[in-house]
N, C-alpha and C positions, 0 to 999 in steps of 0.2 A: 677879910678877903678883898675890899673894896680897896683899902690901902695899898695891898700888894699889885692887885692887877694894874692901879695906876700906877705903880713903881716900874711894872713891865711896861708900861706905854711908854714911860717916859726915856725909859733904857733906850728902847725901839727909835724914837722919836730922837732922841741925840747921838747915837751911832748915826743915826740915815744922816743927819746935819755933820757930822764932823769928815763921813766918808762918802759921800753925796756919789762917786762913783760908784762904789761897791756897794751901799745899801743892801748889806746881806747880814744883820746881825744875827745872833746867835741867841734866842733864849730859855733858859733854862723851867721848869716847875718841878715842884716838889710832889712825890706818889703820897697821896693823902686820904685817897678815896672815896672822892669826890667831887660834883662836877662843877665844872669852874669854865670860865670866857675871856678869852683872850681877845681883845679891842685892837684890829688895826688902822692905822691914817688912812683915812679914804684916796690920800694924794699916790697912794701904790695901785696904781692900776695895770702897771704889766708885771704884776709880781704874784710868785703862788704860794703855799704854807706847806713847809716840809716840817718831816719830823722824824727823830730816831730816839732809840733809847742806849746809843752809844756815840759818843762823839768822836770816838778815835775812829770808827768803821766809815766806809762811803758811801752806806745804806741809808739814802736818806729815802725817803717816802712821802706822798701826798699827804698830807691833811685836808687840805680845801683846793679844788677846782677852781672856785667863783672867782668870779671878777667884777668889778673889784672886791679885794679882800677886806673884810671892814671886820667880821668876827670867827673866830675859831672855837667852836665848844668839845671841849674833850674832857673826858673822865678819870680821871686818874686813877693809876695802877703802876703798883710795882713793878719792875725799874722805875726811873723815873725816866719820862720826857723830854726831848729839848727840839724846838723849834726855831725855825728860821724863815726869811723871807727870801725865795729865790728867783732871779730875774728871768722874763722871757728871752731867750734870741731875739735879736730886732731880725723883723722881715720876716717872724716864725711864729706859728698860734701852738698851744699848748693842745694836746688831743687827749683827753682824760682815758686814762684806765678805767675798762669794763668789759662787761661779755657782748655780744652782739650777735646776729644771725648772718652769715654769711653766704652771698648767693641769694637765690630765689627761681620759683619754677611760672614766674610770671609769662612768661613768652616761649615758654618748652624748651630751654636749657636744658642738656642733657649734660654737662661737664661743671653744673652751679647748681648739685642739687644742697637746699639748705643745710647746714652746719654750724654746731652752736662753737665759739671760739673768745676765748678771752685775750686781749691784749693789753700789756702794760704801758701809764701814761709816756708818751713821746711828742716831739716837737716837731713840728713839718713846714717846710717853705711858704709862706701863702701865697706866692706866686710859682710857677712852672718857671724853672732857672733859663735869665733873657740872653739872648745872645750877647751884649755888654757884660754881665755878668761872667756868664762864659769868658769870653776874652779875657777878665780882668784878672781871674785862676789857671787860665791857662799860659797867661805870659808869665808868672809867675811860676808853673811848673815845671814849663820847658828851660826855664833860666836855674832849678833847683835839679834836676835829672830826670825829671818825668819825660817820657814820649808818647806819642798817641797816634793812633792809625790815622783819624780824623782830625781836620781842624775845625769843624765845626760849622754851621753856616748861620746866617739869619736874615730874613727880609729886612729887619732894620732893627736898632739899637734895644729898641722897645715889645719887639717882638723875642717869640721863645726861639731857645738854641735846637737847631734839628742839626741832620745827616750827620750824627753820632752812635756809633756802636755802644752796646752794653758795656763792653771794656773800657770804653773812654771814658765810658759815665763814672765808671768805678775807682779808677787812676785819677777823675778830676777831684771827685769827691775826697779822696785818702790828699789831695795838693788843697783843697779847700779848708780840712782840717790842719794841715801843717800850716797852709798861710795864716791859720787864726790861731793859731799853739794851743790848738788840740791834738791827742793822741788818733791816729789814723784806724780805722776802723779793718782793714782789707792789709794780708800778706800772703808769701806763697809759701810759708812754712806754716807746719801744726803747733811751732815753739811761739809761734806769733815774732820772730825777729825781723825778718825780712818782710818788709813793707813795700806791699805792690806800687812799681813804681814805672814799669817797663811790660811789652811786649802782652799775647791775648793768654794768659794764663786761665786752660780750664777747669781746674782747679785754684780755688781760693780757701783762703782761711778767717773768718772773722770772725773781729774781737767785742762779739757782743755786748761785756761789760761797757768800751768805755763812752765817753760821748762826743766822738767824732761825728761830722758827717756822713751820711750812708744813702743807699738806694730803701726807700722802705719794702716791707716783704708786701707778700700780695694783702695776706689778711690785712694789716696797719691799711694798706691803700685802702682799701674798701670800707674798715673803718671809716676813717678820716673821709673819702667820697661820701660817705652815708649821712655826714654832719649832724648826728643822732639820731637821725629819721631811722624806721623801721619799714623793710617791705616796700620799699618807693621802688619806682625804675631810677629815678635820675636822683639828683644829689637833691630836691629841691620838691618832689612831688612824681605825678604818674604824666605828666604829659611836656613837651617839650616843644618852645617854638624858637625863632629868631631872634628872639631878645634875651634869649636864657644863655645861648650857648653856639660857637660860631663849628658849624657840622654844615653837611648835606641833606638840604630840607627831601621826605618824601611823604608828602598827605596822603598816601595810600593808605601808612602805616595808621592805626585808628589813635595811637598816642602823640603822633606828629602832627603838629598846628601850623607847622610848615610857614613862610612859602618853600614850595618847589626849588629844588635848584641850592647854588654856592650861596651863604649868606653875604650879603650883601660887603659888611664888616672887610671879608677879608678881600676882595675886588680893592680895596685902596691901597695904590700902589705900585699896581700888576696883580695878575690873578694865581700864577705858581712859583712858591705854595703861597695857597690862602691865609696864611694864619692871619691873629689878629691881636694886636696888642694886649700883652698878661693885664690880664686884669681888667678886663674890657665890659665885663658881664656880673651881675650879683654876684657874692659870693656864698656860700652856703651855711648852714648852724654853726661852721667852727671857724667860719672867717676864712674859708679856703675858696681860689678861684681857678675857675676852669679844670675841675674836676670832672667835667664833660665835654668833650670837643676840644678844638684847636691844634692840638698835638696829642701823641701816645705817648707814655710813660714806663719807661722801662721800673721793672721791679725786682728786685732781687730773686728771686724764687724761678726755678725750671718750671715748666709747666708740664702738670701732672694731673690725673683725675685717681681717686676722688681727694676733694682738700684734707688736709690733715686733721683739722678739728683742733680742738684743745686748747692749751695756753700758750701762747707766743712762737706760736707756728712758723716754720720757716722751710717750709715746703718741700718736694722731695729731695734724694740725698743721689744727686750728681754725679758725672755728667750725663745730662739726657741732649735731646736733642737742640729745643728754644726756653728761651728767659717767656716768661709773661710779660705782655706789653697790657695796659689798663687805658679806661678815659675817653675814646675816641678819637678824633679830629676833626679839620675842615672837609678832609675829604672825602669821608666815609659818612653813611647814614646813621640819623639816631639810635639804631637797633645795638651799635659797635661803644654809642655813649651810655651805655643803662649802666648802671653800678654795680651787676652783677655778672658783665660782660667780662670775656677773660679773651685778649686774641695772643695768637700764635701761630710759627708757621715763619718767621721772621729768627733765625739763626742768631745769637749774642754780637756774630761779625757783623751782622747787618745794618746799613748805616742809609736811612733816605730821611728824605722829606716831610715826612708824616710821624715820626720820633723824636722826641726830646725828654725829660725827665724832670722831675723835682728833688730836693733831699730831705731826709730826716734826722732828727741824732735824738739818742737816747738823753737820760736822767741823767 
């Protein structure tokens, strides 16, 4: 056994040198039935351990979360196994598959009564997409056929993209995976042919398989906000000041440590809108920032009560009347940033100040 697994290292260890780009080798074990340890180079630190028991299929699956990867213990069983090392997205943390509780009756939520929900692992922004970002897919789109109600706005390069509609978020996202040669997520046929590229379609079709960029569903958001905490208000614990998160301070509230008033943060500049540069504030257990406050977040899902429940929920079946916005912002009070907060009331057309988004893509 010692022989072979260092024969797998050494596999591992000279693909990554010969293809220093793609470091995604491929390795094989034999079903023997029993348990055995795969050693990986501690120098893979943005990389995660899939695995399947068919190589020709796209089913590939977690083995290890961790980071970094340094060992994999599996057991073997007929089929055989084969494992691989697959890379993060740059600019994107990995969100592991699990069950979670969703919601909370912390503050008398009447439309977040808990619900247990399992999600499968996905990839998410760690920043709220900036206005430069923005620009850089939408010059890009509007030069390939895409059109867009909005063009988007930003207090500055480094700040997040606001007065965008849900539609635009959707069209940007479906030009964000073309500009990276990924297959686009969103069309307006059930064949999946025609890829949303034009005009507010309320009716969509998506291609949950593949791994384009996408608006994540409410559950994934609340996941990912929760950074594996359970039962918190906020991404980060039960209370909330001005160093956590750029919101509208109110010390009324018994959870707000306040000060009173705009935080400070987003006053540089001019005062509307507040926002405040992505990434401005800790970020929470999965390395995700400003999962409360600064902007709202459009999410895939109509808003509906009660939530779905279950596995990889994707909320009610359309068209209703608004998208879920999540997160808070500058200008709203902490009560709008709790993790369990769901606002609505803001139409998919709807395009201000207080809106912008992040992305996700699947496996």
């Amino acid at each position: 056994m010692k022989t072979k697994l260092h024969s797998l290292f050494l596999v591992l260890a000279l693909t990554a040198s010969v293809h220093p780009a793609l470091a995604q080798p491929t390795l094989g074990i034999a079903p023997a039935g029993n348990q055995s340890v795969l050693f990986w180079p501690l120098s893979f630190t943005n990389y995660v351990v899939q695995s399947t028991t068919n190589l020709a299929s796209s089913n590939w699956v977690y083995a290890s979360d961790a980071f970094p990867v340094t060992a994999v213990t599996v057991s073997n069983t007929s089929p055989a196994r084969f494992f691989r090392l697959s890379a993060v997205p740059a600019g994107m943390v990995l969100i592991p598959a699990g069950a979670f509780t969703m919601g909370d009756t912390l503050d008398g939520e009447s439309d977040a009564i808990p619900t247990n929900v399992t999600v499968s692992a996905f990839y998410m922004d760690v920043n709220l997409v900036s206005y430069s970002q923005w620009q850089s897919v939408y010059s890009y789109a509007t030069n390939h056929g895409y059109s867009f109600v909005n063009a988007g706005a930003g207090k500055a390069a480094n700040h997040p993209v606001q007065t965008v509609d849900w539609y635009d978020t959707v069209k940007w996202s479906n030009a964000r995976s073309a500009q990276a040669g990924l297959t686009p997520v969103y069309y307006t046929d059930a064949g999946l042919t025609q890829v949303y590229t034009n005009g507010e379609a309320t009716t969509l079709y998506p291609n949950w398989a593949v791994s384009g960029y996408r608006l994540p569903t409410e559950a994934e958001w609340e996941k990912a906000a929760r950074g594996g905490l359970s039962g918190q208000r906020f991404p980060w614990g039960n209370l909330i000041g001005e160093s956590q998160a750029n919101y509208y301070g109110n010390t009324n509230l018994s959870y707000d440590l306040g000060p009173n008033g705009f935080n400070a943060i987003g006053s540089i500049g001019g005062t509307t809108p507040a926002t405040s540069p992505v990434g401005s504030f800790p970020a929470n257990g999965y390395g995700l920032y400003d999962m409360a406050g600064n902007i709202f977040e459009w999410c895939w899902d109509w808003y509906g009560t009660p939530y779905a429940g279950g596995s990889d929920p994707h909320g009610p079946t359309g068209p209703l009347s608004d998208r879920v916005l999540r997160g808070g912002d500058w200008f709203y009070g902490a009560y709008y940033g709790r993790c369990a907060y769901r606002f609505y009331g803001y139409s998919p057309d709807f395009a201000g100040y207080v809106i912008g988004f992040r992305c996700v893509r699947g496996l």
